[in-house]
C-alpha positions in Angstrom: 64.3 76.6 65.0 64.8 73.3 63.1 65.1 72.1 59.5 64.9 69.5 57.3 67.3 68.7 54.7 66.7 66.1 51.7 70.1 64.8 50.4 69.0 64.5 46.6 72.2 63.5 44.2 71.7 63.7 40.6 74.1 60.8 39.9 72.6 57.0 41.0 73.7 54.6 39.2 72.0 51.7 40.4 68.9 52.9 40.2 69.1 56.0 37.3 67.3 58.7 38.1 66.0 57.1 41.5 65.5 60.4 43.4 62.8 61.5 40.9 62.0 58.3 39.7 57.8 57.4 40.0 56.5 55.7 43.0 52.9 55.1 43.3 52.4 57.5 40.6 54.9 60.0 42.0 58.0 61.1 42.0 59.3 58.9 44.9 61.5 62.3 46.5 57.4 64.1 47.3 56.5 61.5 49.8 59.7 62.8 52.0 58.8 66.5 51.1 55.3 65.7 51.8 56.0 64.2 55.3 58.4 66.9 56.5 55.5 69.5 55.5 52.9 67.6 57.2 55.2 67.2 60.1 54.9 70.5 61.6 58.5 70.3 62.9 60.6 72.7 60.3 61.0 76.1 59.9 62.5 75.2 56.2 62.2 72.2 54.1 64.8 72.3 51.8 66.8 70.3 49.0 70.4 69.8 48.9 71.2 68.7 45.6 73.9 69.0 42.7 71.0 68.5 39.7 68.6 71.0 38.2 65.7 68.5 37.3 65.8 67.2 40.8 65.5 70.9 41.9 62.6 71.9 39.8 60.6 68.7 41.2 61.8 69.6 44.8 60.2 73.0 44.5 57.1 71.6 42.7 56.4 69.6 45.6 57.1 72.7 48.3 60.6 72.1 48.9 63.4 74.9 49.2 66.6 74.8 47.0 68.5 77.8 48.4 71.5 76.8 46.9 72.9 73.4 44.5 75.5 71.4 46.1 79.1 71.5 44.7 80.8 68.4 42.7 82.9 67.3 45.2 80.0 66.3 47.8 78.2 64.7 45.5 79.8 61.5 44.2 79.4 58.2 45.5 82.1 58.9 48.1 80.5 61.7 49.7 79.0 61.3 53.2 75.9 62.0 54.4 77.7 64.1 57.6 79.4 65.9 54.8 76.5 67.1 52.6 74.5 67.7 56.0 77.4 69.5 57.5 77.8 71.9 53.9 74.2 72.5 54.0 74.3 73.9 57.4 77.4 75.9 57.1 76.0 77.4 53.6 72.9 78.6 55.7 75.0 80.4 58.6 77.1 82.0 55.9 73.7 84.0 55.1 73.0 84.4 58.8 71.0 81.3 59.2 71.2 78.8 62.4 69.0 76.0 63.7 69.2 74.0 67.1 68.1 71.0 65.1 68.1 69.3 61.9 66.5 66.1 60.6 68.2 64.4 57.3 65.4 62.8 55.4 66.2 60.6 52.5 64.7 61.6 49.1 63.8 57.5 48.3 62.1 57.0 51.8 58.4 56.7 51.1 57.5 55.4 54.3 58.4 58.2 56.2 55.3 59.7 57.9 54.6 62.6 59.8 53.7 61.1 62.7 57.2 59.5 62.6 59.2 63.0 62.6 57.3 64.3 65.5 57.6 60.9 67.8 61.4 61.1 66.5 61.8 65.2 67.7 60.4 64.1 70.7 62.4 60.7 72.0 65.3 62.6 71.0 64.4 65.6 73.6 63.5 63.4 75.9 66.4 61.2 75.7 68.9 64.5 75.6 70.4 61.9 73.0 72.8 63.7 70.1 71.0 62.0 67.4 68.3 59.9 66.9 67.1 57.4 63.8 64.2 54.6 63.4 65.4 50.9 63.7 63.5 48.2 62.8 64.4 44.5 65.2 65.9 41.5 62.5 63.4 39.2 62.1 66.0 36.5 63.3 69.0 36.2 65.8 71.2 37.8 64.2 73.8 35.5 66.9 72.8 32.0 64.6 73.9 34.2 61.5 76.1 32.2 58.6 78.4 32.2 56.0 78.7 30.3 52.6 82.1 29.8 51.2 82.5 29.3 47.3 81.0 26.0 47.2 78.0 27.0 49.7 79.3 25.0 52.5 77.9 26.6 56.0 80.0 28.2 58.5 78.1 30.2 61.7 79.8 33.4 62.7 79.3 32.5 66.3 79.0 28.7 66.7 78.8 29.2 70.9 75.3 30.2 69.9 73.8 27.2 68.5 71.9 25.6 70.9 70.9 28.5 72.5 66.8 29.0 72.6 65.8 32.5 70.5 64.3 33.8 73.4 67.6 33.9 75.4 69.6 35.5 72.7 69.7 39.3 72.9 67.5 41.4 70.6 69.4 43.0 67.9 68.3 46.0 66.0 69.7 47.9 62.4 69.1 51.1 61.1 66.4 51.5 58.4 68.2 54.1 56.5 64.9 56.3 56.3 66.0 59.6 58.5 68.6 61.0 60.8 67.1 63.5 63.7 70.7 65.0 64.9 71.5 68.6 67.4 73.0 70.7 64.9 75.7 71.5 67.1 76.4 67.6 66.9 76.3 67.8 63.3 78.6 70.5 62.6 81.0 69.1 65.2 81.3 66.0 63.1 80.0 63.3 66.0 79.4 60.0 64.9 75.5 59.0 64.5 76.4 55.6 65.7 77.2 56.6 69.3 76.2 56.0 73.3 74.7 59.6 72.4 71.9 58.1 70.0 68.6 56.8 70.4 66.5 54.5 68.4 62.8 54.9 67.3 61.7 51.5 67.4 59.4 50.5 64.3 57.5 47.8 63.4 58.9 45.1 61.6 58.6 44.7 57.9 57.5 48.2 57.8 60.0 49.7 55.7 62.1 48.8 53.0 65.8 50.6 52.2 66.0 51.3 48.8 69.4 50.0 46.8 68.6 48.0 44.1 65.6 47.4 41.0 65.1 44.6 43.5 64.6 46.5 46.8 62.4 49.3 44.5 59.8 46.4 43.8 59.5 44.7 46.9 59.3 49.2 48.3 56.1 49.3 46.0 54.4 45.9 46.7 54.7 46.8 50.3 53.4 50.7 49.8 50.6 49.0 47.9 49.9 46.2 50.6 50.0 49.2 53.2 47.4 51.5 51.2 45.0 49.1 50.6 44.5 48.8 54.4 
């Protein structure tokens, strides 16, 4: 059996209200609840959060809030293992277990269904703990700089510089869209970044991680771009 568990805090301040906040004429949380449904991967779909507005909307969209998530997981300090790891000890106190679990992030509209299944999958195949998509930097991430105070450049690894693009090793980061782990893995506290994850490779420039008013603009140009084709 497997599950799907939206981590869905009430308190953003960044963004206010950015869990429920409209995207595309929705509230941006449905298009994770959406894609979990559509998946066909969970036996539950449910919402782990500490605010009643963000509940009601969870449910009006066919997510499950069997329970709210106490105070002290949900301030800016609080871990995604943590409020994954409550979640899934609150269930097995009602006689509840899973053999996996996907964390899906409620401001990830480009999460598809497709996505979660291929993710499932690589992660069975692989026999990996975990598994999350990455996306390659769109440059060598080895000819990387810094700018001091008076925006003079310094490279992080000079031994690089005249070394073509095409010899430099590919280097990958994590989207921050969704987090396939074992539950057994989760429970036990194992580090996502490990030898025992894999990576779904996507393409680039296909997702966008959602921080700032900034990020949230360039999110809905791009969602735009993407429906119109």
């Amino acid at each position: 059996m497997n599950i799907a568990i939206i981590p869905a805090r009430g308190g953003s301040k960044r963004i206010p209200g950015k869990n429920v906040k409209p995207f595309n004429g929705k509230p941006i949380i449905a298009y994770s609840i959406e894609a979990a449904l559509k998946s066909g991967c969970f036996d539950r779909v449910i919402v782990s959060t500490d605010d009643e507005g963000i509940a009601l909307v969870a449910k009006e969209y066919g997510a499950e809030v069997p329970f709210m998530r106490p105070a002290d997981i949900a301030d800016d300090y609080s871990t995604t293992l943590m409020v994954i790891e409550h979640a899934l000890k609150a269930l097995l106190a009602r006689g509840e277990s899973y053999d996996d679990c996907c964390c899906i992030y409620a401001t990830a509209p480009f999460v598809t269904a497709v996505q979660l299944r291929e993710g499932l999958q690589q992660m069975k195949q692989r026999q990996a703990d975990y598994l999350f998509p990455v996306c390659e930097y769109p440059s060598p991430i080895q000819r990387a700089i810094s700018l001091d105070d008076s925006f003079n450049v310094t490279m992080f690894a000079p031994e690089n510089l005249n070394t073509r693009s095409q010899d430099l090793t590919r280097a990958y980061y994590d989207t921050g869209q969704f987090y396939w782990g074992k539950v057994s893995a989760f429970l036990g506290s194992k580090p996502i970044y490990s030898d025992k994850a894999s990576g779904l490779v996507l393409p680039k420039g296909s997702v966008v991680d959602i921080d700032t008013h900034e990020d949230w603009s360039l999110a809905e140009a791009l969602f735009e771009f993407y429906q119109k084709r």
